[in-house]
VOBA-1610 file (N, C-alpha, C; in pm, whole numbers, padded with zeros to 5 digits, always signed):
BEGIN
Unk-28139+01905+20351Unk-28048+01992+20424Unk-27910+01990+20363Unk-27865+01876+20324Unk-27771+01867+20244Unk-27749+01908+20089Unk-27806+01896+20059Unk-27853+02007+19879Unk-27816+02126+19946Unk-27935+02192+20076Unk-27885+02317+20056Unk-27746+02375+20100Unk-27694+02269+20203Unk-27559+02349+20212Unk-27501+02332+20109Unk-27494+02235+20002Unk-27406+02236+19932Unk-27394+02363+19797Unk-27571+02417+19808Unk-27604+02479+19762Unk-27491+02622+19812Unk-27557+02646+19886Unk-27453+02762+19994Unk-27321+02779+19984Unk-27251+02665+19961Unk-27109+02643+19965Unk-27043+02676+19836Unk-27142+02692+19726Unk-27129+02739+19542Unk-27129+02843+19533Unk-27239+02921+19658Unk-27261+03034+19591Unk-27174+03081+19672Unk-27065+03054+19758Unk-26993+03095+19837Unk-26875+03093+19772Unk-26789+02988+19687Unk-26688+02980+19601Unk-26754+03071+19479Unk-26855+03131+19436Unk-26897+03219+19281Unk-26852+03340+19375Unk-26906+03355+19534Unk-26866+03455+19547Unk-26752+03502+19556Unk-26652+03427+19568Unk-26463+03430+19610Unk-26448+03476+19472Unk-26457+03374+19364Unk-26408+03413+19296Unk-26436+03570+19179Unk-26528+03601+19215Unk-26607+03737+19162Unk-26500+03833+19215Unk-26484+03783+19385Unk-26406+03972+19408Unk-26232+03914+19399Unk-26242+03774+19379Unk-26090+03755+19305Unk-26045+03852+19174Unk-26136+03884+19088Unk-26104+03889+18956Unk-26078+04083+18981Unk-25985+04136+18865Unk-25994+04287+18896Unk-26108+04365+18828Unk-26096+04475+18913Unk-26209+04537+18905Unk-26183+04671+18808Unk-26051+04712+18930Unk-26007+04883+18856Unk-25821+04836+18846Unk-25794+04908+18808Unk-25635+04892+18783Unk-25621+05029+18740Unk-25495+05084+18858Unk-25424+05234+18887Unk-25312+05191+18846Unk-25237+05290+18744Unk-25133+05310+18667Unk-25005+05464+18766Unk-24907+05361+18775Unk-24831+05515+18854Unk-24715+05486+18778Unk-24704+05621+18753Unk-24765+05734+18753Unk-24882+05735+18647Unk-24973+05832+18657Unk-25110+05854+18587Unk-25102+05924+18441Unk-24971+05946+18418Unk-24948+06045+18285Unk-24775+06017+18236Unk-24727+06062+18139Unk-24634+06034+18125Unk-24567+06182+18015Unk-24478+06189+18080Unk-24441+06329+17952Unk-24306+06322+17913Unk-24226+06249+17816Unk-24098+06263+17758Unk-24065+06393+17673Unk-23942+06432+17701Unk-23865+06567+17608Unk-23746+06457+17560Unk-23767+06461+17423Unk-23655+06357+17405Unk-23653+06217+17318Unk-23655+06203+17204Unk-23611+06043+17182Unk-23555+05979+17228Unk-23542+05825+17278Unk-23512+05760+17330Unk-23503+05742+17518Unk-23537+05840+17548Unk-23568+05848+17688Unk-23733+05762+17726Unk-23631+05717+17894Unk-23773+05533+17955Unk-23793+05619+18072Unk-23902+05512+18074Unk-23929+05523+18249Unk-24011+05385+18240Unk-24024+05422+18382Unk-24092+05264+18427Unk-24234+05319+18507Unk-24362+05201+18435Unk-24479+05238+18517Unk-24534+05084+18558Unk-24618+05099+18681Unk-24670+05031+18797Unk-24821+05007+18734Unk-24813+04841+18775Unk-24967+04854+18764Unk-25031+04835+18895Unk-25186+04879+18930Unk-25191+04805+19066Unk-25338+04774+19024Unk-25353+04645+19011Unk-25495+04610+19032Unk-25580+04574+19157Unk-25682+04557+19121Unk-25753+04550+19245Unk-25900+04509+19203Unk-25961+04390+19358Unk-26056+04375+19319Unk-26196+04450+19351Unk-26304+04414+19354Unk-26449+04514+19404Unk-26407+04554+19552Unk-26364+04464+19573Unk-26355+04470+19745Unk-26271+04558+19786Unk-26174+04592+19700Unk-26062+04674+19736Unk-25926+04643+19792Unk-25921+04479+19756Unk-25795+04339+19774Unk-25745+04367+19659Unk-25600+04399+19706Unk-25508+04456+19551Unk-25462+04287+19530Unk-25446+04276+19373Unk-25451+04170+19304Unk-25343+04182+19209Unk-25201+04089+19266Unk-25099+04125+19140Unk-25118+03965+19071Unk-25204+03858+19063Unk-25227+03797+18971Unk-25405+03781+18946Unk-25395+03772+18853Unk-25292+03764+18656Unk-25240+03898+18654Unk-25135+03853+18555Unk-25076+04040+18547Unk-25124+04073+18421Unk-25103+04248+18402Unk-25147+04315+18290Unk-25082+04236+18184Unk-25137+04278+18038Unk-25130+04284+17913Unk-25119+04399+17902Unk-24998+04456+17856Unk-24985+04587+17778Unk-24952+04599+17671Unk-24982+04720+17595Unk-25017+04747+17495Unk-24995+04926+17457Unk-24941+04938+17335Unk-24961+05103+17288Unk-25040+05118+17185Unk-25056+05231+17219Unk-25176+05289+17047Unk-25093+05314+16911Unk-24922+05319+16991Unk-24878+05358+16861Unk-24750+05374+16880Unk-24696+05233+16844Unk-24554+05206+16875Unk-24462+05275+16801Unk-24497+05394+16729Unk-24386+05490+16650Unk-24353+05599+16742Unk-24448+05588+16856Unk-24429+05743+16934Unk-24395+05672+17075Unk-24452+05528+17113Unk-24392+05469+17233Unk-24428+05344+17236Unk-24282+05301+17285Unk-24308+05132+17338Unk-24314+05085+17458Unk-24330+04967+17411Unk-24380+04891+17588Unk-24267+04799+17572Unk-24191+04792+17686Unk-24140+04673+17717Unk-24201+04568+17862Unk-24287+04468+17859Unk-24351+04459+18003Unk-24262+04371+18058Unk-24319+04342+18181Unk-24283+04224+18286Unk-24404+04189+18381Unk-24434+04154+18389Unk-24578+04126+18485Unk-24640+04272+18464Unk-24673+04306+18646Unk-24755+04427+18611Unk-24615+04611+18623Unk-24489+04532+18562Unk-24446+04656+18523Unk-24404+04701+18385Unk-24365+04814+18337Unk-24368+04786+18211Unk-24265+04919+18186Unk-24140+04919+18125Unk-24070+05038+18039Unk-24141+05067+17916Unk-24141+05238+17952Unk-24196+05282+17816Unk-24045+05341+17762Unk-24070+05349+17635Unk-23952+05448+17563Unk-23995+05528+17450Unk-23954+05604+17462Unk-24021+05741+17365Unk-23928+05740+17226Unk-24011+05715+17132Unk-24032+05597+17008Unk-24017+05795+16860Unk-24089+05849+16898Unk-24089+05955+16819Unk-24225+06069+16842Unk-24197+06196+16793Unk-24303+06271+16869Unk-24433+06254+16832Unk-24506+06286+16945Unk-24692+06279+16910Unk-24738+06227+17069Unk-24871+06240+17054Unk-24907+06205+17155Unk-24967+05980+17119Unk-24977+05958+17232Unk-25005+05795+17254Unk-25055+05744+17367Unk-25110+05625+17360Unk-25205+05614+17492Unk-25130+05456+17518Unk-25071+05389+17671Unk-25073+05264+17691Unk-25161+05228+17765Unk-25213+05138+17750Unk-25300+05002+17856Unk-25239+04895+17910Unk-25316+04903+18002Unk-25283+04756+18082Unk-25435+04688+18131Unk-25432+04597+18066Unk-25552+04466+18063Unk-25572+04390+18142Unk-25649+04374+18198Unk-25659+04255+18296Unk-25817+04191+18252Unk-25845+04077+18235Unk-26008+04064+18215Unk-26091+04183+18151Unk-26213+04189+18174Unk-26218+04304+18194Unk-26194+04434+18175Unk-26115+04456+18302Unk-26052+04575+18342Unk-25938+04662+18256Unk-25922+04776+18229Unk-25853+04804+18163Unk-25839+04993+18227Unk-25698+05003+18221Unk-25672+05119+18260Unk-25585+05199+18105Unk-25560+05349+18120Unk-25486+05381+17983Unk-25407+05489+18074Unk-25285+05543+17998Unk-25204+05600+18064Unk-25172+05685+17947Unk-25213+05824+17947Unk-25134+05919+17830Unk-24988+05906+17805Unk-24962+05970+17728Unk-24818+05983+17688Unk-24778+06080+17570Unk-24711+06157+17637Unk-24667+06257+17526Unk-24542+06267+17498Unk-24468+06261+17390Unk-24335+06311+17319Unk-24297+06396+17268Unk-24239+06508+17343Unk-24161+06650+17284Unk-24039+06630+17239Unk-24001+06693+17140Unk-23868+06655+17099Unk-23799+06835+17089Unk-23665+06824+17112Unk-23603+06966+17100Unk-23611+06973+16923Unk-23670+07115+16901Unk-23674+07128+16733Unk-23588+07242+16701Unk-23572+07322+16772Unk-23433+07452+16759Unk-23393+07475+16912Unk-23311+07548+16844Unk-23149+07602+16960Unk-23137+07726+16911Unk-23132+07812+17028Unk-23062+07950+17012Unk-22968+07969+17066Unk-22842+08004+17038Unk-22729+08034+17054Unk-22635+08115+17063Unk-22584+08167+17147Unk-22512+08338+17151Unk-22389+08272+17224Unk-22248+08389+17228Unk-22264+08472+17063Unk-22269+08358+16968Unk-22318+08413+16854Unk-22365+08378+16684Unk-22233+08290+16634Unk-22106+08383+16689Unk-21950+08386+16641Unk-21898+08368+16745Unk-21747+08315+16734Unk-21637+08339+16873Unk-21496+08391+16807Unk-21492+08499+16860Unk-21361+08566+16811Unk-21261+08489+16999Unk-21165+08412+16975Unk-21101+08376+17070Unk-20962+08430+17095Unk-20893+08429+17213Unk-20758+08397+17181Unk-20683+08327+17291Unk-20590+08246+17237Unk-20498+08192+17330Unk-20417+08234+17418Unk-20433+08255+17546Unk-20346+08298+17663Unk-20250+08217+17708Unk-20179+08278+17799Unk-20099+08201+17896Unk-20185+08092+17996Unk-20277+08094+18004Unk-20401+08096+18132Unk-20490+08033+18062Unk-20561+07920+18056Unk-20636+07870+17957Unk-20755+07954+18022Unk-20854+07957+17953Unk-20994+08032+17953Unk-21090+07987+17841Unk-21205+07904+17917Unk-21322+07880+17830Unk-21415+07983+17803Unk-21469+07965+17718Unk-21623+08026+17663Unk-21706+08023+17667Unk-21798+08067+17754Unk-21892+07973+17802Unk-22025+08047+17689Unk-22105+07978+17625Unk-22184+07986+17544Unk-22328+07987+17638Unk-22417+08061+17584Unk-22578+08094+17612Unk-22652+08012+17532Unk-22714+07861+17577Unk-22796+07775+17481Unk-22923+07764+17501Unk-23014+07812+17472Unk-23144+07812+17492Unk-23255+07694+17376Unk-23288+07593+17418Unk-23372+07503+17361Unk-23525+07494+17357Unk-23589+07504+17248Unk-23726+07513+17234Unk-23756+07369+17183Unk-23921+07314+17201Unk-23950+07200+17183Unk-24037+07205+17060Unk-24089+07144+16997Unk-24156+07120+16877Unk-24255+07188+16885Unk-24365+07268+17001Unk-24433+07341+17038Unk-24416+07485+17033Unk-24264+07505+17058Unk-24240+07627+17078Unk-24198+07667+17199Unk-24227+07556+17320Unk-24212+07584+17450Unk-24053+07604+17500Unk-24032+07669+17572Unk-23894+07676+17607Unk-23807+07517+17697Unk-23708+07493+17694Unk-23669+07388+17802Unk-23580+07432+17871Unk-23590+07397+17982Unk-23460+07456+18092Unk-23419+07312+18162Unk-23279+07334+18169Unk-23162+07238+18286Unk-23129+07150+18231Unk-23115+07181+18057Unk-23063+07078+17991Unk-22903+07129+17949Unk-22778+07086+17943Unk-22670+07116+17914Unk-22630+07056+17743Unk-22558+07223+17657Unk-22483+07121+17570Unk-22367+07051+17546Unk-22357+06967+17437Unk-22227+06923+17378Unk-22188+07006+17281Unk-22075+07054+17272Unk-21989+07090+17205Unk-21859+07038+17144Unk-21855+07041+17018Unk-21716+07002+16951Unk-21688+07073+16840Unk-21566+07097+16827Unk-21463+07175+16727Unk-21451+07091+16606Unk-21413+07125+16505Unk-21437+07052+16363Unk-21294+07037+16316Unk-21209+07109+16389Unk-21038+07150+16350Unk-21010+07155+16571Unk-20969+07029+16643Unk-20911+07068+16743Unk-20765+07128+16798Unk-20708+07158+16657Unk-20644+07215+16658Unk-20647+07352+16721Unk-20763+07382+16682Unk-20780+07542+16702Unk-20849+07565+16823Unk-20954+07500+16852Unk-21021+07511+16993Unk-21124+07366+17026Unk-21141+07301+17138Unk-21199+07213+17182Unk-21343+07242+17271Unk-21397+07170+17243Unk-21574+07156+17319Unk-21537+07123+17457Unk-21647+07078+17517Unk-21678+07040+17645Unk-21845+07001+17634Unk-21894+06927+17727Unk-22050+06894+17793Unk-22096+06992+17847Unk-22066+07082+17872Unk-22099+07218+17953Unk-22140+07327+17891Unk-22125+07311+17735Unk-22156+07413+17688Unk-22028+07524+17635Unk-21907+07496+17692Unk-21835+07544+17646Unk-21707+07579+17530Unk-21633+07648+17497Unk-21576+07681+17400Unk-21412+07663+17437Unk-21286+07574+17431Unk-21183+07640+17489Unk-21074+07662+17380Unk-20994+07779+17363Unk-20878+07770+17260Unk-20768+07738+17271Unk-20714+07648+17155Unk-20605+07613+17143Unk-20526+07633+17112Unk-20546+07674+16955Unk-20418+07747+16874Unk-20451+07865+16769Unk-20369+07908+16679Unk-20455+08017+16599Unk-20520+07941+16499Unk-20603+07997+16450Unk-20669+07931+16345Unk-20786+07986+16322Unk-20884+07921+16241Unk-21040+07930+16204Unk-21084+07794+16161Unk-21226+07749+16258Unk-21280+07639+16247Unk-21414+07671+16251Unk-21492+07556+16295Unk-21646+07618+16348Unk-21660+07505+16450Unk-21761+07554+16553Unk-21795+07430+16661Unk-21947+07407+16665Unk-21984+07303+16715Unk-22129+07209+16679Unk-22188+07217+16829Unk-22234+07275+16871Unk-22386+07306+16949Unk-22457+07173+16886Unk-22466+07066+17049Unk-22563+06992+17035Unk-22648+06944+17155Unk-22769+06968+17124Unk-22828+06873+17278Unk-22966+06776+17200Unk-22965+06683+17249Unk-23066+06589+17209Unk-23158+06611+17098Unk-23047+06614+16944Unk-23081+06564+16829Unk-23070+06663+16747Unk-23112+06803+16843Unk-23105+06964+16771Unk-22891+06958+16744Unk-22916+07103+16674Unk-22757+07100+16643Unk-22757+07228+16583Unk-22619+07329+16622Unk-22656+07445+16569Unk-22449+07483+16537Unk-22430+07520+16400Unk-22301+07519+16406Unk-22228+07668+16404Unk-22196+07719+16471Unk-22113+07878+16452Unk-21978+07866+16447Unk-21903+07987+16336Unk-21770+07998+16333Unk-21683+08067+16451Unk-21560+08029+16455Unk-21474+08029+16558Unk-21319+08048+16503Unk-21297+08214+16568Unk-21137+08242+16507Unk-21074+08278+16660Unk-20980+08194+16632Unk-20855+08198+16741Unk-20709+08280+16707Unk-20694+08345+16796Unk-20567+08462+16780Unk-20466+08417+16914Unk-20330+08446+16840Unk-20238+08373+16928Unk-20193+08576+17030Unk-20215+08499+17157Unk-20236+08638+17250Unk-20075+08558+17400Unk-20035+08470+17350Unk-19942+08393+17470Unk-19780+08477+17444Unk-19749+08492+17582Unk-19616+08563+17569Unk-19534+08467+17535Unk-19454+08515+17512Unk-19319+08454+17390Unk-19264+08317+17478Unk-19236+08321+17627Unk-19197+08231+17723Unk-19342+08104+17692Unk-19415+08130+17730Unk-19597+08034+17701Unk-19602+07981+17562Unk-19512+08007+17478Unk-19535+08010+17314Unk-19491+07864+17275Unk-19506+07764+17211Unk-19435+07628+17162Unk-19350+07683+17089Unk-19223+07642+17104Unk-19084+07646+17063Unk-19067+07567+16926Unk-19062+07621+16830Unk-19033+07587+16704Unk-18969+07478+16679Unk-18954+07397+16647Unk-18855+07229+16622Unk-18778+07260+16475Unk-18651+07214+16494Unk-18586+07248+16367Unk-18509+07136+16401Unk-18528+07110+16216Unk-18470+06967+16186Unk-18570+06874+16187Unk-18482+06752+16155Unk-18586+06649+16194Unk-18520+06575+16344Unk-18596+06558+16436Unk-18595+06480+16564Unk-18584+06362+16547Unk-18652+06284+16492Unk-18629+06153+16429Unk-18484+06125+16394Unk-18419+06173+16297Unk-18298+06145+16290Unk-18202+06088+16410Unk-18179+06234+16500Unk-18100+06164+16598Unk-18175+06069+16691Unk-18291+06049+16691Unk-18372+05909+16748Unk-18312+05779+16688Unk-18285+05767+16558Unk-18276+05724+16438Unk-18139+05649+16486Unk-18011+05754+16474Unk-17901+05728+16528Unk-17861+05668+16632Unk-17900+05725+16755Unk-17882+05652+16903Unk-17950+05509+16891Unk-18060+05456+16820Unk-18116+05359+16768Unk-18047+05231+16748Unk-17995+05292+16607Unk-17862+05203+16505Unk-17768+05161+16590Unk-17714+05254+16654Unk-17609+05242+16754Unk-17644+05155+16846Unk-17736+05154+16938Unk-17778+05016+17016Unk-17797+04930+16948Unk-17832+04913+16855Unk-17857+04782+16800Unk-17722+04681+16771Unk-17634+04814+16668Unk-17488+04759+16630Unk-17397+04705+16766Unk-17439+04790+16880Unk-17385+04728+17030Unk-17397+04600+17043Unk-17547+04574+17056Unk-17615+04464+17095Unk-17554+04297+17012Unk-17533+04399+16904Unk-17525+04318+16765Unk-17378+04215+16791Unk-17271+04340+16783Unk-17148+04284+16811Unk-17102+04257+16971Unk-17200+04258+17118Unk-17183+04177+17198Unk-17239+04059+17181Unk-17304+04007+17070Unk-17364+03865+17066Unk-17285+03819+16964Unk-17213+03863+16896Unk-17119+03788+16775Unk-17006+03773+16881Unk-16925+03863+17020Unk-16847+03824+17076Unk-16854+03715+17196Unk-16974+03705+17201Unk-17062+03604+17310Unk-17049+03464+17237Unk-17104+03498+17128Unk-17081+03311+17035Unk-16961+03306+17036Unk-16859+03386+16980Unk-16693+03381+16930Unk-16639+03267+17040Unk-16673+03320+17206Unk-16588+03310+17338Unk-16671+03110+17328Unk-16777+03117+17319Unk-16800+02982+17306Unk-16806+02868+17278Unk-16713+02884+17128Unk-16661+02811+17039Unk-16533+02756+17086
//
């Protein structure tokens, strides 16, 4: 009688530990889609055993198919991916066993369309931006929307960028400005015409300014100079 309970009591610990171990392991999210180099996210593992007792030990082993297009950074069962370069790639997460995979795809922006082509500007009394039309396609061809560009002037003399996409002028001149959003880059020329009434206008500087800076300068100093030669004198 004793054999057999003890018997009983084995197959009772084989059985614990059977629906201990995982069975299936769900990945959340189930897919992954980056527009973008260098852009993460973070995915979940959830294992689980036959029984349907979620099991966060042992944790995953993860792994990519192809650390040029994405990496893993883990921590137990979570893990940052980062989008490594375009193509498609598959991660896992291991447990015994068990093994789940999680697609992953990398689009990258490959052109920019841009209107207008040119910016004929001019400087007002009233500052006034430009607001530029940027349209981004992905390595597919697919269009992207609700992405904003950067812009910058090559001469800010003449006119300055913004994050918004925009154009603003400064002075007269001819430069070109740089259309950029995540890696694409598109450069068009930019002429500025002076349009500010004569009152709005910067006032010409004549001479050099420095000089009488220069002067009032010397002069404090020579002050300073000969109240401390009359300061020692009185102390002697």
């Amino acid at each position: 009688m004793k054999k057999k309970a003890t018997f009983s009591l084995s197959l009772a610990v084989l059985a614990l530990a059977a629906c201990a171990r995982a069975d299936r392991i769900e990945l959340q999210p189930a897919r992954v889609d980056f527009v973008g180099v260098g852009k993460t996210t973070l995915v979940r593992a959830m294992p689980y055993a036959s029984n349907g007792r979620f099991l966060p030990e042992p944790p995953c082993t993860w792994s990519s198919s192809d650390d040029q297009i994405v990496r893993v950074a883990a921590k137990a069962n979570e893990a940052t991916l980062t989008a490594a370069g375009r193509g498609t790639a598959v991660v896992r997460c291991t447990i015994g066993d068990a093994r789940a995979e999680l697609p992953v795809q990398v689009r990258v922006i490959s052109r920019l369309s841009v209107r207008p082509e040119r910016l004929e500007l001019k400087v007002q009394d009233e500052r006034v931006a430009a607001p530029l039309t940027v349209e981004a396609f992905d390595d597919t061809g697919r269009p992207l929307v609700g992405r904003a560009a950067v812009v910058t002037c090559a001469s800010e003399e003449v006119c300055r960028g913004d994050a918004r996409g925009q154009v603003w002028p400064v002075g007269p001149g001819v430069t070109t400005a740089r259309v950029e959003l995540e890696g694409a880059a598109v450069e068009l020329p930019v002429k500025v015409t002076e349009a500010r009434s004569a009152d709005a206008r910067p006032k010409a500087v004549k001479g050099n300014p420095m000089e009488e800076i220069e002067r009032e300068w010397n002069k404090k100093l020579a002050e300073e100079r000969k109240a401390a030669e009359k300061a020692g004198a009185q102390t002697k």
